[in-house]
C-alpha positions in Angstrom: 0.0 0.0 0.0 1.2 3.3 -1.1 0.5 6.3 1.3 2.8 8.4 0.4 1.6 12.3 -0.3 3.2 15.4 -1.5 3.4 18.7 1.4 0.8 19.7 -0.8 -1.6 17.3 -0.1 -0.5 17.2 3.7 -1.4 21.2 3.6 -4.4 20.7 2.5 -5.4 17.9 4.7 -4.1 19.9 7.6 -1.0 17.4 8.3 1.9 19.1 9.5 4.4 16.1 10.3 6.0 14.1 7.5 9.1 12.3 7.1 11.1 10.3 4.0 11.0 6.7 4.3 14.6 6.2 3.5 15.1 8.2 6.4 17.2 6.1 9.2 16.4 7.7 12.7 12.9 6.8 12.9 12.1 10.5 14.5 13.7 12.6 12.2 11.0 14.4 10.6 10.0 17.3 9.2 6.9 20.0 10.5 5.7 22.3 7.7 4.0 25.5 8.6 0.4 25.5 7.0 -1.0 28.8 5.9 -4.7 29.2 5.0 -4.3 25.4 3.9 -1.2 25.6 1.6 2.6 24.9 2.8 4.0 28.1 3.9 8.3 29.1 3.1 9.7 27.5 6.5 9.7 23.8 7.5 11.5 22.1 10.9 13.6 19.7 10.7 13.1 17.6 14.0 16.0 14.9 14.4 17.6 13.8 17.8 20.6 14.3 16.6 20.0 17.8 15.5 20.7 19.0 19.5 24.2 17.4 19.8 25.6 18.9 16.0 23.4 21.9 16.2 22.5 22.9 19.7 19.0 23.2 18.8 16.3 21.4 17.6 14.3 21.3 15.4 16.8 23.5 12.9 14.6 26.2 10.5 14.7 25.4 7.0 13.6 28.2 4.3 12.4 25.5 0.9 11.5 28.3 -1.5 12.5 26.0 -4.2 11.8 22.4 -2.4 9.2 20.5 -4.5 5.8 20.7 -2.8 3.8 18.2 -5.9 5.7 15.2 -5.4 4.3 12.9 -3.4 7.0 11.3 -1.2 6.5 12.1 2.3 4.8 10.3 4.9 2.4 11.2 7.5 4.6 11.2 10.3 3.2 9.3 13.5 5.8 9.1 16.2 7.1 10.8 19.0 7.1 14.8 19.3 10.0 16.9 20.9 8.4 17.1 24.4 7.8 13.4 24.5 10.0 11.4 26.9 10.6 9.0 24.6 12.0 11.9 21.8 13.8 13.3 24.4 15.5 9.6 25.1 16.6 9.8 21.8 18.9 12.6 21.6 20.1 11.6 24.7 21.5 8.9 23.0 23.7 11.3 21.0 24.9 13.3 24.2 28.3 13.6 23.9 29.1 11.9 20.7 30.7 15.1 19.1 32.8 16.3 21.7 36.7 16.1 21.7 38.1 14.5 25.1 41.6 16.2 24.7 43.0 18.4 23.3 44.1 17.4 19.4 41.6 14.4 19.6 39.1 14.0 17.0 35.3 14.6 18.0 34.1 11.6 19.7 36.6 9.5 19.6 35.8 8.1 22.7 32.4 8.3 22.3 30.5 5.3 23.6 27.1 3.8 21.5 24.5 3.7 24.3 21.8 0.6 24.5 19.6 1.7 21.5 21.7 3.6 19.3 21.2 1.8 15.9 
């Protein structure tokens, strides 16, 4: 069964979370703003990861030129950014990114933690 839809469609049946299904990390996704029913210039890119490389998250994306029409996107249906279990999973990147002395490369001595896939 194909559900996929385009940010289009999602806009206009008032979905605002969708995410790629080649997409890895099952809570990376992306929030579109909606505007009197049509996808308005900014989306949010929501990924636990996103917090440890970027310090914030979700990360503002301007898609002037993304392509609205195709229909590739799915409804997205897991856990939001105040959620426990969202927040368990960019604690699983905590730390991953940081040198631990001088000279050494980022994370070098970063340890996967139960779940990290």
């Amino acid at each position: 069964m194909n559900n996929k839809i385009s940010i289009e469609e999602a806009a206009t049946r008032g979905i605002e979370r969708l995410r790629q299904p080649q997409w890895v990390t099952a809570e990376d996704h992306l929030k579109i703003d909606i505007i009197n029913g049509k996808p308005g210039p900014w989306t949010h890119l929501y990924a636990p990861f996103n917090l440890e490389c970027n310090g914030k998250d979700p990360v503002d994306v301007l898609c002037i030129n993304m392509n609205y029409k195709s229909a590739d996107w799915l409804p997205y249906t897991g856990p939001v950014a105040d959620s426990d279990e969202y927040r368990a999973a960019q604690a699983r990147y905590t730390g991953c990114l940081s040198a631990n002395a001088p000279g050494e490369r980022p994370g070098a001595n970063y340890e996967m933690k139960p779940n990290d896939k």
